[in-house]
VOGU-3710 file (C-alpha; in Angstrom, 3 decimals, decimal comma):
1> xxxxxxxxxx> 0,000/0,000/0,000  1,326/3,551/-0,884  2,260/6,183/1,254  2,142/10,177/1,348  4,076/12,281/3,422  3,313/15,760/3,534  6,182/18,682/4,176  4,651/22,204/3,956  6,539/25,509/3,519  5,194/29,295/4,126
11> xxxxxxxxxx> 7,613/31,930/2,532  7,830/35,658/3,394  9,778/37,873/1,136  11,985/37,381/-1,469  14,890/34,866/-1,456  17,796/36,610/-0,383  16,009/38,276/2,117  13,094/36,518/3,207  12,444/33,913/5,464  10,016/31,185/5,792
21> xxxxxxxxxx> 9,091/27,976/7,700  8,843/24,008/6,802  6,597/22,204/8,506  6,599/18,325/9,018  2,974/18,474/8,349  2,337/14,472/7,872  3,847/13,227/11,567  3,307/16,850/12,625  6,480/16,893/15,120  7,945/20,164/14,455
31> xxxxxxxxxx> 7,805/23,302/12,360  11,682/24,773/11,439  12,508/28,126/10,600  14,338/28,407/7,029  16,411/30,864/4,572  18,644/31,746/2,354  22,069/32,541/4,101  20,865/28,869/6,064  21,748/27,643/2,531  24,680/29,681/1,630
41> xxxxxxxxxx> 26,316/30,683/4,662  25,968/29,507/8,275  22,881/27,974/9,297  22,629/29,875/12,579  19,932/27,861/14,143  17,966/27,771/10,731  17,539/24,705/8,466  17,762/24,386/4,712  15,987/21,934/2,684  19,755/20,310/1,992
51> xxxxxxxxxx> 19,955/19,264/5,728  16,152/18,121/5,422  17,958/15,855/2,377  20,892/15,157/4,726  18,017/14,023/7,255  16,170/12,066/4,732  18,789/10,293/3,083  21,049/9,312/6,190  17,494/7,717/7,746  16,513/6,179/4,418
61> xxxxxxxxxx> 19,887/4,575/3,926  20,081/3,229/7,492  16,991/1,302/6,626  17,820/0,187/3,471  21,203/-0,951/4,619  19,816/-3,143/7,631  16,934/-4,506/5,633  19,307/-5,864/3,168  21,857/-7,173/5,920  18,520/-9,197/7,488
71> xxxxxxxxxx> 17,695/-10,417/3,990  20,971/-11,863/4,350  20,942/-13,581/7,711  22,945/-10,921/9,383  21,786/-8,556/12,577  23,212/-5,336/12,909  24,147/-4,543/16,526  24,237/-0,438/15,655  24,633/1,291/12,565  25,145/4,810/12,142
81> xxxxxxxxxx> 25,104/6,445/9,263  26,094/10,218/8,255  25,109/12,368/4,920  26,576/15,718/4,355  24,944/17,576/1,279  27,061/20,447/-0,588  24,835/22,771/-1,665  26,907/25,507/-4,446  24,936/28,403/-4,914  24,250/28,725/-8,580
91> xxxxxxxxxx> 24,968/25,241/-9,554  22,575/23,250/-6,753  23,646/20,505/-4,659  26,749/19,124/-6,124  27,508/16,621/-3,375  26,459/14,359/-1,513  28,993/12,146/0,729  27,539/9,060/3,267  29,521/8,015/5,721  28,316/4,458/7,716
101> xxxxxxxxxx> 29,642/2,909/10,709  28,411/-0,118/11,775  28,623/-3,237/14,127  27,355/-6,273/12,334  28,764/-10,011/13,946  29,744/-12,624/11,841  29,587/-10,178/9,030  33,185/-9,900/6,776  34,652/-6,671/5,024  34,054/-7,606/1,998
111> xxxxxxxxxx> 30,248/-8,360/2,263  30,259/-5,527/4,578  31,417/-3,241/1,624  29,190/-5,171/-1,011  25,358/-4,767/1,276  26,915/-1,297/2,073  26,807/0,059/-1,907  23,940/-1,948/-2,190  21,952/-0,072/0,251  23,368/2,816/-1,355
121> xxxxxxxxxx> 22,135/1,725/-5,223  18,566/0,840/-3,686  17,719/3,024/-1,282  14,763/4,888/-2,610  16,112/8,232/-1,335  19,229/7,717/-3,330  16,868/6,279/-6,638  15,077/10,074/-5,901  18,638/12,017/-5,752  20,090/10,528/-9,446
131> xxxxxxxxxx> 20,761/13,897/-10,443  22,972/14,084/-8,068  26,446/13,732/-10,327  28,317/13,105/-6,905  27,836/10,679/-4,290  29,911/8,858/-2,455  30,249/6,201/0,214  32,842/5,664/3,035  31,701/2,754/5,033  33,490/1,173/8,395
141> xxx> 32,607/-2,037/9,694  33,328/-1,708/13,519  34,701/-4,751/14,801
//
């Protein structure tokens, strides 16, 4: 059965200069400020939709990646997993780099490294950011 999540944005201004706010409208569990020098300078205690990516894709890729280690027999004991979006002004987001640590026993490097870029090719987060010319994977399998 599908699934809609709703995100909802009110905007004040114009961009350089205005301001606005995103809220999680579908679980309803916050509403967070947002604007333009969020995006291309310091976020100051204001979000950008490239950290709401960041949030998306680190959580999406953190299920994918333990889904597929169960489909293989394996439990993960803790898996953390890290996405930093670079967002160039002008061009878009020209980035984006996961980094995954995780605990899995009885599981070796190799098909550590394998189910990681797997996760990576399937998750649907990742399937949604093709465009994306740049992304990259550092996984660690903690022993």
């Amino acid at each position: 059965m599908a699934t809609t999540r709703t995100a909802q944005t009110h905007w004040e201004g114009n961009l350089l200069e205005g301001k606005g706010t995103v809220a999680l409208a579908s679980s309803n569990i916050g509403t967070y400020d947002v604007n333009w020098p969020a995006r291309a300078e310091q976020p100051n205690g204001v979000t950008s939709p490239e950290e709401l990516i960041a949030a998306a894709h680190s959580s999406c890729y953190s299920m994918a990646f333990s889904h597929g280690l169960a489909g293989k027999g394996y439990t993960v004991a803790s898996l953390d997993t890290k996405a930093d979006v670079t967002f160039q002004p002008g061009e878009g987001i020209t980035g984006i780099v996961l980094t995954v640590k995780a605990s899995v026993p009885g599981l070796s490097e190799a098909d550590f490294q394998a189910a990681a870029e797997d996760a990576k090719k399937n998750c649907p987060v990742s399937q949604a950011l093709a465009g994306v010319k740049n992304i990259t994977l550092n996984a660690e399998l903690l022993g």
